[in-house]
N, CA, C and O atoms as a CHARMM CRD file, in Angstrom:
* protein
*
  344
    1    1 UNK  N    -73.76300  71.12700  25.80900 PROA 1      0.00000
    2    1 UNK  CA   -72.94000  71.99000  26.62300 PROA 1      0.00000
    3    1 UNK  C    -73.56800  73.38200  26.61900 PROA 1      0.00000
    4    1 UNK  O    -74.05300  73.86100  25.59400 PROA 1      0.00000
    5    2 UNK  N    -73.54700  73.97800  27.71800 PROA 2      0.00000
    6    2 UNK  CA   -74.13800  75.35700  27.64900 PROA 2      0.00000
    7    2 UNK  C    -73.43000  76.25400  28.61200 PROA 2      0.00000
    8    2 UNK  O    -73.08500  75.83700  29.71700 PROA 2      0.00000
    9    3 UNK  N    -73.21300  77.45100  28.22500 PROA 3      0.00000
   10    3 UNK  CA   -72.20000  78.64700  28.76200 PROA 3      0.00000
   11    3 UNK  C    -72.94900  79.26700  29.77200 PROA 3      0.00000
   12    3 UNK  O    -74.05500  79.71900  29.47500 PROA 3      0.00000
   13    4 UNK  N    -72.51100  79.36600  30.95600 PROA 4      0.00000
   14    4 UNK  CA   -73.73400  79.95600  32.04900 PROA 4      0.00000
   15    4 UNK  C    -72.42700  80.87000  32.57100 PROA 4      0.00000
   16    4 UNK  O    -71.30500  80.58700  32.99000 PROA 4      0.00000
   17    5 UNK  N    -73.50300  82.69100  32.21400 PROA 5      0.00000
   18    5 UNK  CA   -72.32100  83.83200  32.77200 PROA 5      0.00000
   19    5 UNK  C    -72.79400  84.36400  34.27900 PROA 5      0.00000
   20    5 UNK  O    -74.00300  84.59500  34.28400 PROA 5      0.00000
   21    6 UNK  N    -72.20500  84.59200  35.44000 PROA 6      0.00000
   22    6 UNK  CA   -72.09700  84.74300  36.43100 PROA 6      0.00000
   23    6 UNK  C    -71.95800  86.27800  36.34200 PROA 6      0.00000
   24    6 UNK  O    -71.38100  86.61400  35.30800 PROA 6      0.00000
   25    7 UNK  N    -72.27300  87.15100  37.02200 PROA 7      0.00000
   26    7 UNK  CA   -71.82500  88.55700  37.14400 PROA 7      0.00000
   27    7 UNK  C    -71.73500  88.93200  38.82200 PROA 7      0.00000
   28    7 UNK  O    -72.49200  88.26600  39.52700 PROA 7      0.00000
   29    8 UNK  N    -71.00200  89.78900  39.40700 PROA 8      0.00000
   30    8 UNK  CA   -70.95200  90.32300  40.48900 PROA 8      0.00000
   31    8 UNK  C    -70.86000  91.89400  41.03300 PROA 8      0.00000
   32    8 UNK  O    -70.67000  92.82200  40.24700 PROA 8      0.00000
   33    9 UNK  N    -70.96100  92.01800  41.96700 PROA 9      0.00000
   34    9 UNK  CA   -71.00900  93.01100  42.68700 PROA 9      0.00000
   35    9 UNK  C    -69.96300  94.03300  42.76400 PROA 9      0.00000
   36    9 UNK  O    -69.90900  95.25900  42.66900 PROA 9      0.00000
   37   10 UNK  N    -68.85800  92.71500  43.05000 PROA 10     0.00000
   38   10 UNK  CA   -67.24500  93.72700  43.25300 PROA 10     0.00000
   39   10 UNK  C    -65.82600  93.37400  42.14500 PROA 10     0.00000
   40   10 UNK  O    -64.84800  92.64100  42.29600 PROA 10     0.00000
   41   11 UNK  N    -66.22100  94.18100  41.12900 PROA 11     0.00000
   42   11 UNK  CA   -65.40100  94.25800  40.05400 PROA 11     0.00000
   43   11 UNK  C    -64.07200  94.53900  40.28700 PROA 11     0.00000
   44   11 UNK  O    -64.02500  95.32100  41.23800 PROA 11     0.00000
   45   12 UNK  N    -62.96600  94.27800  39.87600 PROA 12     0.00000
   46   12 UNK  CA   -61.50200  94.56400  40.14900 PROA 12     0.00000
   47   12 UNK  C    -61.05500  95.38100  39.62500 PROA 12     0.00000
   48   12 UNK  O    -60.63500  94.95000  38.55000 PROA 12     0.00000
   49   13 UNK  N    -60.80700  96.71900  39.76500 PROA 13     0.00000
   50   13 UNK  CA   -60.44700  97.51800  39.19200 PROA 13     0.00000
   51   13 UNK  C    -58.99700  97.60800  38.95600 PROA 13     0.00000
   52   13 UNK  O    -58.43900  97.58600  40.05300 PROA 13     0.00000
   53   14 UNK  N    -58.32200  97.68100  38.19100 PROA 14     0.00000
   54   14 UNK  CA   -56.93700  97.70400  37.45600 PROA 14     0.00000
   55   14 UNK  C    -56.64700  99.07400  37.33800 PROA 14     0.00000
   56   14 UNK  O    -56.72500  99.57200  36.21400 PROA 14     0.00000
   57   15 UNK  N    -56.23100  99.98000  38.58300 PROA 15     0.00000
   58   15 UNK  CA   -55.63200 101.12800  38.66700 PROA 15     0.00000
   59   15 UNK  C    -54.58500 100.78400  39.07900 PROA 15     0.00000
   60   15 UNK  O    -54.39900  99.77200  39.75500 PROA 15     0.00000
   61   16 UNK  N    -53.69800 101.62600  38.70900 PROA 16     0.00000
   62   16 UNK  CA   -52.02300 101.88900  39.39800 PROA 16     0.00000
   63   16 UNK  C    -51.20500 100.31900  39.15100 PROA 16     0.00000
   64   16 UNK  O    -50.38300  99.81000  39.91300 PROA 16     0.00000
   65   17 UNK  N    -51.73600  99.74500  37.80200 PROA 17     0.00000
   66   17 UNK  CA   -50.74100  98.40600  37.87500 PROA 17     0.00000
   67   17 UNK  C    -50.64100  98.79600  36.42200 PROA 17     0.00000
   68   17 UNK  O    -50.75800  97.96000  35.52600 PROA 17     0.00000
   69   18 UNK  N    -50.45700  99.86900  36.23700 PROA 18     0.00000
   70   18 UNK  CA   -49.78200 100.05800  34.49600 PROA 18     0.00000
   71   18 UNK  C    -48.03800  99.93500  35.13000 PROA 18     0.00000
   72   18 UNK  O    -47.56000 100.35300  36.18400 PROA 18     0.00000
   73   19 UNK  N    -47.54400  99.35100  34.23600 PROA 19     0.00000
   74   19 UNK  CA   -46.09600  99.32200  33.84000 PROA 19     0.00000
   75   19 UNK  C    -45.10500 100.19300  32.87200 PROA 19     0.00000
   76   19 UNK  O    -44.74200  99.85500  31.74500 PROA 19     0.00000
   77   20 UNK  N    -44.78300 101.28100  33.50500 PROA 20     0.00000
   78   20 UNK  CA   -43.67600 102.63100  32.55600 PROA 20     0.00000
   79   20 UNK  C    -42.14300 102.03100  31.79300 PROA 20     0.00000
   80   20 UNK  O    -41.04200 102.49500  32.08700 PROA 20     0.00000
   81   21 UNK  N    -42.38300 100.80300  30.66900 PROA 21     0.00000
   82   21 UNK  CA   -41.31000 100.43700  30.46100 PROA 21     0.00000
   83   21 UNK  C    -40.28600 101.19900  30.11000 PROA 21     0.00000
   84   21 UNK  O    -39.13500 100.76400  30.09500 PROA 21     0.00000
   85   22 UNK  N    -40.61500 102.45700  29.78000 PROA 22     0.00000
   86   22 UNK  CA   -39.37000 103.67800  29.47100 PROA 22     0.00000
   87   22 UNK  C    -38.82300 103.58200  30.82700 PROA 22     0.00000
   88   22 UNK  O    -37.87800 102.86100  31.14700 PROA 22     0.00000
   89   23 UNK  N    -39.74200 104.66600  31.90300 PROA 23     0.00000
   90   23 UNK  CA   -39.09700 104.31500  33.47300 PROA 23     0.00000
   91   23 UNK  C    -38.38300 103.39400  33.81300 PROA 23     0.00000
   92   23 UNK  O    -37.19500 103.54600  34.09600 PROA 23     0.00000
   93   24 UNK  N    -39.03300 102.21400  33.84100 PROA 24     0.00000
   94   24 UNK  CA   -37.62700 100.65300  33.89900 PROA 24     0.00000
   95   24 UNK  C    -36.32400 100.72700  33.03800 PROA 24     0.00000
   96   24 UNK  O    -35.19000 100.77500  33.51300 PROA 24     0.00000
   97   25 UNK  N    -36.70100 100.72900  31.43700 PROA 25     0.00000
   98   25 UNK  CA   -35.24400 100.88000  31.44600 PROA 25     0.00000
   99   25 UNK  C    -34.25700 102.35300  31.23100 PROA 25     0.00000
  100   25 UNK  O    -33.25900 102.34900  30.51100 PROA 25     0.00000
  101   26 UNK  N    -34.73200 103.57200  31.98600 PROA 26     0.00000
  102   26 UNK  CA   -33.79000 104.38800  32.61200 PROA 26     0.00000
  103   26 UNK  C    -33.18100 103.93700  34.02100 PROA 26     0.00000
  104   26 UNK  O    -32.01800 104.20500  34.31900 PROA 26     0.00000
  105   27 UNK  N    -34.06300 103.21800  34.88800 PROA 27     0.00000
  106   27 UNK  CA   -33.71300 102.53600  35.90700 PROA 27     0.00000
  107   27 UNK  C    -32.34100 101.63900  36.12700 PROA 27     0.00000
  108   27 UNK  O    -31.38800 101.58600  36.90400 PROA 27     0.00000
  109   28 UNK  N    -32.76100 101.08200  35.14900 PROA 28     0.00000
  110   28 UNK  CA   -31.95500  99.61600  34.53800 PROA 28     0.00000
  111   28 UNK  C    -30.49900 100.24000  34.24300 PROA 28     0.00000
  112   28 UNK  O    -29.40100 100.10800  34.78400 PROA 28     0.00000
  113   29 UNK  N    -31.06600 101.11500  32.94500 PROA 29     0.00000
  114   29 UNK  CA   -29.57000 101.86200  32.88600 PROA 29     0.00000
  115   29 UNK  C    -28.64300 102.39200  33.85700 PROA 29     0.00000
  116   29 UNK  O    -27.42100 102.25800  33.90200 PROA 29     0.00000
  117   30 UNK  N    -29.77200 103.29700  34.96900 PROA 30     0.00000
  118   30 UNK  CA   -28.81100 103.46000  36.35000 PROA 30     0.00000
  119   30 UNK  C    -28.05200 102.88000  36.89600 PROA 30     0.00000
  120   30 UNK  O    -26.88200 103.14700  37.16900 PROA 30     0.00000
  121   31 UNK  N    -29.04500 101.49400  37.23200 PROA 31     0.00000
  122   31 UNK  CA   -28.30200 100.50900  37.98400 PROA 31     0.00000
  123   31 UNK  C    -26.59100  99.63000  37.29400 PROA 31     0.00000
  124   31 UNK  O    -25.66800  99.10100  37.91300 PROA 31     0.00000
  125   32 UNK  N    -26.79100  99.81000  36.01300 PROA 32     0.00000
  126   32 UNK  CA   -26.12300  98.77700  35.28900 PROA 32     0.00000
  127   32 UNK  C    -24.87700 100.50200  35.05900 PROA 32     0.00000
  128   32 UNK  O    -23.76400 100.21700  34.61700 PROA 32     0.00000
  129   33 UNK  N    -25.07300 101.72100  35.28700 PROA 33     0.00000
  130   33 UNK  CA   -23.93000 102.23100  35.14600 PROA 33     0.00000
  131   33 UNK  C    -23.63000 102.78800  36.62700 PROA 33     0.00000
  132   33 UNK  O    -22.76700 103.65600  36.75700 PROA 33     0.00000
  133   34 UNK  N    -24.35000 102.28700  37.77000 PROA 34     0.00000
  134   34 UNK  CA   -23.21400 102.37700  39.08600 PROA 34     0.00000
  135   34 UNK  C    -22.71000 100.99100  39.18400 PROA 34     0.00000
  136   34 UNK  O    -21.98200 100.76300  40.14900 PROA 34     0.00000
  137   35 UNK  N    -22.95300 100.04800  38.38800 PROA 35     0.00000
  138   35 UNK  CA   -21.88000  98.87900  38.46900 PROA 35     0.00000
  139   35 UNK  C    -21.04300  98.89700  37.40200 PROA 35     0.00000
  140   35 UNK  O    -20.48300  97.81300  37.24400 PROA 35     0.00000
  141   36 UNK  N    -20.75600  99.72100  36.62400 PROA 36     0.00000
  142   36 UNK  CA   -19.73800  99.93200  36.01200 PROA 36     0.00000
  143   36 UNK  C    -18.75800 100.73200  36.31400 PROA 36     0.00000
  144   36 UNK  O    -17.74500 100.90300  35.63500 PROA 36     0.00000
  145   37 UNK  N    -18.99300 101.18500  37.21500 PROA 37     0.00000
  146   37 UNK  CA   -17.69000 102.36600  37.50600 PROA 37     0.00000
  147   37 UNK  C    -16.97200 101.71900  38.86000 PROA 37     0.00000
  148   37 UNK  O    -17.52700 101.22500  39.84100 PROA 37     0.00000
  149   38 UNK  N    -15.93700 101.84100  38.66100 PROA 38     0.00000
  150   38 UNK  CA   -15.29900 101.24400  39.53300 PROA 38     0.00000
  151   38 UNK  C    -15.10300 102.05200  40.84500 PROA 38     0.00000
  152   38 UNK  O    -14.82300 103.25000  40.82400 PROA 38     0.00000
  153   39 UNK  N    -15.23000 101.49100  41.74100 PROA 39     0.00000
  154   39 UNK  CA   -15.41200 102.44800  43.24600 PROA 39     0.00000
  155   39 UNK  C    -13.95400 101.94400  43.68700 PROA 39     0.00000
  156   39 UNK  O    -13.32900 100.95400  43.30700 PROA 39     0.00000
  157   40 UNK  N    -13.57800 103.04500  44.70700 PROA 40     0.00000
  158   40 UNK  CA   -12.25500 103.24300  45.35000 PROA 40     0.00000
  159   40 UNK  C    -12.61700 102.78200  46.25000 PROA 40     0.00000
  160   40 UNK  O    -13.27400 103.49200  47.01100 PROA 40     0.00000
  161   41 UNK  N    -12.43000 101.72500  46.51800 PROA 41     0.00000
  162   41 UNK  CA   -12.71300 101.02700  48.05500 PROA 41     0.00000
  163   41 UNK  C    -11.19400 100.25500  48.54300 PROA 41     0.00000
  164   41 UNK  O    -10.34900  99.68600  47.85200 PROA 41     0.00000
  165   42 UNK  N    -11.26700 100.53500  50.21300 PROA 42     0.00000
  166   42 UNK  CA   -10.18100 100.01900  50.66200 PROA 42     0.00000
  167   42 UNK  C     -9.57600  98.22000  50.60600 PROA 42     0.00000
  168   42 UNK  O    -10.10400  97.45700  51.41500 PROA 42     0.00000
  169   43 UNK  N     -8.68900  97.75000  49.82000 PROA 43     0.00000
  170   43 UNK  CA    -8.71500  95.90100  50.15200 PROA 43     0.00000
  171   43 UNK  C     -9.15800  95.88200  51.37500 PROA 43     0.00000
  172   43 UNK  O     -9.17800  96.84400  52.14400 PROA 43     0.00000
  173   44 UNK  N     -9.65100  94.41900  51.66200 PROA 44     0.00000
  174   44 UNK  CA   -10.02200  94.18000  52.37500 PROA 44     0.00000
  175   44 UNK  C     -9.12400  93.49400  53.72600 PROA 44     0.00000
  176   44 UNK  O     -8.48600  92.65000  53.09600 PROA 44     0.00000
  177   45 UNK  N     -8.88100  93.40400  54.51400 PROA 45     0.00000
  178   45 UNK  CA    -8.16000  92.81600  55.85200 PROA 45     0.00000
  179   45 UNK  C     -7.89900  91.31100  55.53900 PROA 45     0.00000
  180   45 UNK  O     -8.76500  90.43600  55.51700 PROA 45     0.00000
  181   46 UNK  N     -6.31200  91.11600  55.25700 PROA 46     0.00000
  182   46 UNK  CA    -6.50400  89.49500  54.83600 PROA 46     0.00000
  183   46 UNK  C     -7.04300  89.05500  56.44900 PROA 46     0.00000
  184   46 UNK  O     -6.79300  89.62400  57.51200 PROA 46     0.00000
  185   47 UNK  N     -7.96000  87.69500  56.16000 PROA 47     0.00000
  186   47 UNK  CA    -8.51900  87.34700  57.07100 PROA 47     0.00000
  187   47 UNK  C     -7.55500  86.09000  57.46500 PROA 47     0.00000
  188   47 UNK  O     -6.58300  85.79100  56.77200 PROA 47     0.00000
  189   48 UNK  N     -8.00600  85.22900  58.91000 PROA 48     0.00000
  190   48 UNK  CA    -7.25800  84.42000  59.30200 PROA 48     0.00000
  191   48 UNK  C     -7.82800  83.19600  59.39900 PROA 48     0.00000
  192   48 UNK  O     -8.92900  83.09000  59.93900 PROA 48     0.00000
  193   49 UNK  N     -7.13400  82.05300  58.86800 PROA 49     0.00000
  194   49 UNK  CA    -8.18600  80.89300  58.46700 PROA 49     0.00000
  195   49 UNK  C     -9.15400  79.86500  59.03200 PROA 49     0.00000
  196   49 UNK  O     -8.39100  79.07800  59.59200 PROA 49     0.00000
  197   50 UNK  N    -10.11500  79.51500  59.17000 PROA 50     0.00000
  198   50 UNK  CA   -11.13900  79.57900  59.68500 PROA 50     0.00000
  199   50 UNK  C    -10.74900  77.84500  60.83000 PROA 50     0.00000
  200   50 UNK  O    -10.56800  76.67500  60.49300 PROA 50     0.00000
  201   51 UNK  N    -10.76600  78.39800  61.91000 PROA 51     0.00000
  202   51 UNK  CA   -10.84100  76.78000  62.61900 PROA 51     0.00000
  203   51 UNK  C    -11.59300  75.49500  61.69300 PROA 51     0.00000
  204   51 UNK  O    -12.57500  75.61400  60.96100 PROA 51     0.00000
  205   52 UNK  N    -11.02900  74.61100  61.89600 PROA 52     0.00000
  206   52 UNK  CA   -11.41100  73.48800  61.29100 PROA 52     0.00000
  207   52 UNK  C    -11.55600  73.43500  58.89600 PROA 52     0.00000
  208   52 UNK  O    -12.05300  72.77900  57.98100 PROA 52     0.00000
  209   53 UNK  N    -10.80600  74.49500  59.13400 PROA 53     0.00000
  210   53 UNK  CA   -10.46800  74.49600  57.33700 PROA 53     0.00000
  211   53 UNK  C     -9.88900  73.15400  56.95600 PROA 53     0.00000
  212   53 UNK  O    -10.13100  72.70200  55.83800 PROA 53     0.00000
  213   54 UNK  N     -9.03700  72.40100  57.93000 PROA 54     0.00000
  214   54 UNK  CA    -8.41100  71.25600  57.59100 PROA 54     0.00000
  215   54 UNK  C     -9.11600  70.33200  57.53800 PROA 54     0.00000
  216   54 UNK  O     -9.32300  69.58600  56.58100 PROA 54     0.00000
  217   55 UNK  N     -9.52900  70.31100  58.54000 PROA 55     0.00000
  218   55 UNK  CA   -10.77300  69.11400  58.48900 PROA 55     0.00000
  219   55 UNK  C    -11.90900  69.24600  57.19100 PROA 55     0.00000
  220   55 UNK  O    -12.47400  68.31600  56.61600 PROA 55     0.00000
  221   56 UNK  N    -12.03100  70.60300  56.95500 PROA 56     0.00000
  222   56 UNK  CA   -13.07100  70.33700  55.43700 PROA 56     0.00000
  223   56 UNK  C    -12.72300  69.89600  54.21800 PROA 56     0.00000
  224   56 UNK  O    -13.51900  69.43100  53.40300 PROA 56     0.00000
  225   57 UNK  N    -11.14200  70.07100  54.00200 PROA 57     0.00000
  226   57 UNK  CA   -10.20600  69.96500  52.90600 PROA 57     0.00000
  227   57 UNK  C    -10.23800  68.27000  52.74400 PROA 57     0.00000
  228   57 UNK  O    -10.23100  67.61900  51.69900 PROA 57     0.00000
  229   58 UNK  N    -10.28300  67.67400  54.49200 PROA 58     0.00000
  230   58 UNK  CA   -10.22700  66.52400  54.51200 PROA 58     0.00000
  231   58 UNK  C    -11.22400  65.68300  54.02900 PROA 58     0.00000
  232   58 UNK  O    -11.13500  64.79000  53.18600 PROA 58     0.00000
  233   59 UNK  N    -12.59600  66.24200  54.93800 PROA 59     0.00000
  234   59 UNK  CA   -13.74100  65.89700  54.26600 PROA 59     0.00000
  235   59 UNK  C    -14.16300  65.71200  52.88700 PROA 59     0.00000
  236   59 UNK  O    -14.64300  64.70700  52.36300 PROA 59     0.00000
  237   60 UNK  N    -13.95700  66.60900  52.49500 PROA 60     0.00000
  238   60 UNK  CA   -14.18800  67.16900  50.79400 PROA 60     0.00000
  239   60 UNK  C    -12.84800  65.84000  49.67000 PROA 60     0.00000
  240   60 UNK  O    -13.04300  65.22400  48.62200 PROA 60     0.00000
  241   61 UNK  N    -11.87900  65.90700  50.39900 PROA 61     0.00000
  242   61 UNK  CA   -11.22400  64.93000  49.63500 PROA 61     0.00000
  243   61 UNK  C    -12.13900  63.36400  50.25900 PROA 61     0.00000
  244   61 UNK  O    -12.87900  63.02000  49.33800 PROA 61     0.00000
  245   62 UNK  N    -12.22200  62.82800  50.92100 PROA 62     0.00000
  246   62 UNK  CA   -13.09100  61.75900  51.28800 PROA 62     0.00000
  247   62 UNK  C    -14.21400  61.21900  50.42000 PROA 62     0.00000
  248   62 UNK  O    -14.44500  60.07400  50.03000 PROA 62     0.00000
  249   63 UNK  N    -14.87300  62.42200  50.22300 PROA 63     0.00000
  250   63 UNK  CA   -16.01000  62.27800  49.50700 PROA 63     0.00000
  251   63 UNK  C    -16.00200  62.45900  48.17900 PROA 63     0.00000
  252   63 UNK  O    -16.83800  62.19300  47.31500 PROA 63     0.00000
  253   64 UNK  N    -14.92200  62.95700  48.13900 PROA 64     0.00000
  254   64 UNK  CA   -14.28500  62.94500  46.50400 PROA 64     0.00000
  255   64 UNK  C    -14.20100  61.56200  46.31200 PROA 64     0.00000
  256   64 UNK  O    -14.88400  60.99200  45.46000 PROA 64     0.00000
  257   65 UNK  N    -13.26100  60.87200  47.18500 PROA 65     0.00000
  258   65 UNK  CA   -13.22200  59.59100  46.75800 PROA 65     0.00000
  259   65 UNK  C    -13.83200  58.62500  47.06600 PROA 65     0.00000
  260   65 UNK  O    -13.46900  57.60400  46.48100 PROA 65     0.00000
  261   66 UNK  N    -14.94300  58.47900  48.03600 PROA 66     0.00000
  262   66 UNK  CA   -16.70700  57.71800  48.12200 PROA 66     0.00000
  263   66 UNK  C    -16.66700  57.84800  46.53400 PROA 66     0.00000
  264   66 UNK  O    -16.19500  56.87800  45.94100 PROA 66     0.00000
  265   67 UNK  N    -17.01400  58.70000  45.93600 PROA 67     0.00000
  266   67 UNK  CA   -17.53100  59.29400  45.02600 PROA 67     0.00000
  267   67 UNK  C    -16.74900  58.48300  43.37100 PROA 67     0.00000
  268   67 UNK  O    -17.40100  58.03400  42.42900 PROA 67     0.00000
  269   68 UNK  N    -15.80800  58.50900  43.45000 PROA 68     0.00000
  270   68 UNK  CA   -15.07100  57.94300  42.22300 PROA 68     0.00000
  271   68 UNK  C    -15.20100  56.10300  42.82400 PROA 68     0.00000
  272   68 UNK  O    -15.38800  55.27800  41.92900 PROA 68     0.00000
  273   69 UNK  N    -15.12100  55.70700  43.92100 PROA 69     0.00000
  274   69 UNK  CA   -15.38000  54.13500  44.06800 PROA 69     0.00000
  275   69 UNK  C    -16.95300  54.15500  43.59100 PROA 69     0.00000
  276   69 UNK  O    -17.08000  53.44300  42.59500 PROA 69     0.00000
  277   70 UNK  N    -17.97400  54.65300  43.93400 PROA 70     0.00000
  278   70 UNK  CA   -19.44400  54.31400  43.81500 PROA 70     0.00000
  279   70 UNK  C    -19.44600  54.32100  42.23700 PROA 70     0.00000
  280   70 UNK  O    -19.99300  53.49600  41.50700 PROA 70     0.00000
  281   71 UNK  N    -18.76200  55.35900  41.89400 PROA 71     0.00000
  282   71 UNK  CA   -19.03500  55.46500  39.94000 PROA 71     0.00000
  283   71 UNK  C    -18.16800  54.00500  39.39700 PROA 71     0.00000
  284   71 UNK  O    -18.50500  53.28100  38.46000 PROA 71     0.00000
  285   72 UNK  N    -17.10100  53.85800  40.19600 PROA 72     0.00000
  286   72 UNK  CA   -16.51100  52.11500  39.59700 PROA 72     0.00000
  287   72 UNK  C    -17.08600  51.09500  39.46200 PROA 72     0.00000
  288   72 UNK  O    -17.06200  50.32500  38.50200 PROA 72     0.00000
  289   73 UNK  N    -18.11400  50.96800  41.23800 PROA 73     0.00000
  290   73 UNK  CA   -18.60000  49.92200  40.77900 PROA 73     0.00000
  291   73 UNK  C    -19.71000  49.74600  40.55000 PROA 73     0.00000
  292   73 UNK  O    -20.19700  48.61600  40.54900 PROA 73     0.00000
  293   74 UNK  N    -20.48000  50.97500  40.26300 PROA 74     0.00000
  294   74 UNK  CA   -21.55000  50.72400  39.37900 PROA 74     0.00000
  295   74 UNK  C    -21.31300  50.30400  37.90700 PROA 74     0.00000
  296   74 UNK  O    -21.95600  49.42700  37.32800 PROA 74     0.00000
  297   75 UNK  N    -20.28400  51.06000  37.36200 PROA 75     0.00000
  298   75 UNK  CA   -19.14000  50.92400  36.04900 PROA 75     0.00000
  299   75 UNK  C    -18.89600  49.07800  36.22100 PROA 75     0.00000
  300   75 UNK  O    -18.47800  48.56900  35.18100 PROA 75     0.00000
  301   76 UNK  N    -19.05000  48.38700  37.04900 PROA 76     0.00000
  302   76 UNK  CA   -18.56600  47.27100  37.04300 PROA 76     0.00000
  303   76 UNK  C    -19.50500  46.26500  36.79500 PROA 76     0.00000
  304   76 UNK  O    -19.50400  45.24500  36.10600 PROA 76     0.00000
  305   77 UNK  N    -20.66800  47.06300  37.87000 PROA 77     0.00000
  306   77 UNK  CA   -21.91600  45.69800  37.66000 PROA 77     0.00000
  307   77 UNK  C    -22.75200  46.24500  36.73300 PROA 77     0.00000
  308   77 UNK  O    -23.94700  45.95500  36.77900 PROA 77     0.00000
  309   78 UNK  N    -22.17800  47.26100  35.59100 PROA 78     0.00000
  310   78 UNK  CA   -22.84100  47.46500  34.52400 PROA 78     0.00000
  311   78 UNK  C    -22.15100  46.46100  33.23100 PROA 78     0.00000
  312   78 UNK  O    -22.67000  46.18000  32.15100 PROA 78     0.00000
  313   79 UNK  N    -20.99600  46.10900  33.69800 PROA 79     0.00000
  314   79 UNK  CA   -20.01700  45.45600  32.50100 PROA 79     0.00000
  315   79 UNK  C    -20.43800  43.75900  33.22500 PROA 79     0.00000
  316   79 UNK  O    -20.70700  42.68500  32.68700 PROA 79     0.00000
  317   80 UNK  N    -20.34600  44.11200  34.40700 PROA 80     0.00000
  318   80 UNK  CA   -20.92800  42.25900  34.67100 PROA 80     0.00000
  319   80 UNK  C    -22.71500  42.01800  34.40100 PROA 80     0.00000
  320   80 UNK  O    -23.26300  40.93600  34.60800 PROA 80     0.00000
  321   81 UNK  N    -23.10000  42.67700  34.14000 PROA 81     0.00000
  322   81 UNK  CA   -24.86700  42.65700  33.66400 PROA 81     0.00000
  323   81 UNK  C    -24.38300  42.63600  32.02100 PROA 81     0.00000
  324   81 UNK  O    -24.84100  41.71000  31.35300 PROA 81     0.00000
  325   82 UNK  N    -23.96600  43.08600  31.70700 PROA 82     0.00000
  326   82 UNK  CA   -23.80400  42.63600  29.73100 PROA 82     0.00000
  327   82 UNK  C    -22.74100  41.44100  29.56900 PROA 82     0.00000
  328   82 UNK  O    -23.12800  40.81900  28.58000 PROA 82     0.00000
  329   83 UNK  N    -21.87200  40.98100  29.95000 PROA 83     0.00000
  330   83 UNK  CA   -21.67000  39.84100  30.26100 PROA 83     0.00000
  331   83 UNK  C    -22.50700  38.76500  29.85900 PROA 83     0.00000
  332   83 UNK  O    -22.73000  38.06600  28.87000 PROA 83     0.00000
  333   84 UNK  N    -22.88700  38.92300  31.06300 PROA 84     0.00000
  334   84 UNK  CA   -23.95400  38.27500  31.62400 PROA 84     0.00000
  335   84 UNK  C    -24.88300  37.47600  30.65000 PROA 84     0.00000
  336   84 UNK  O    -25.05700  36.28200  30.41000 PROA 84     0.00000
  337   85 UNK  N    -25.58500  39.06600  30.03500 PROA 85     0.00000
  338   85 UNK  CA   -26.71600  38.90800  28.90600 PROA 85     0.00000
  339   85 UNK  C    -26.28000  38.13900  27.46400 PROA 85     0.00000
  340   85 UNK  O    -26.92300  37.31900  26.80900 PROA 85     0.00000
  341   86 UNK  N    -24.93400  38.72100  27.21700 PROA 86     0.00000
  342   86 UNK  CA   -24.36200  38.24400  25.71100 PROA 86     0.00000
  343   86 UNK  C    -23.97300  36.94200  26.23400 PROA 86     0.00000
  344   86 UNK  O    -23.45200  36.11000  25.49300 PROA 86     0.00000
């Protein structure tokens, strides 16, 4: 095995990518104490409910229950496969 070094022309110079971790976390601190203070903001406009909300409620229960039959009878032809075997 033998190490063969290559050299070039256009070297990469590593200016302006130093990182001021003091700077970051005074930053950090900023950010994390304008989300601590609680802002006076107006509630918001109760809103009015969205066409077809019923139909998703519906959906969503549907597939709820696809969902509990598929886990049964896999639950089933897992108890009829040991059966089976014993």
């Amino acid at each position: 095995m033998e190490t063969v070094y290559f050299t070039t022309r256009s070297f990469i110079r590593h200016e302006d990518n130093v990182i001021n971790f003091e700077e970051y976390k005074e930053k950090l601190a900023a950010q994390q104490a304008l989300l601590a203070e609680p802002e006076e903001a107006e509630a918001p406009a109760p809103q009015e409910p969205a066409a077809g909300a019923g139909r998703r409620h519906t959906l969503a229960w549907l597939r709820d229950s696809l969902d509990v039959a598929a886990s049964a009878a896999m639950l089933l032809v897992a108890v009829i496969t040991a059966v089976m075997i014993l």
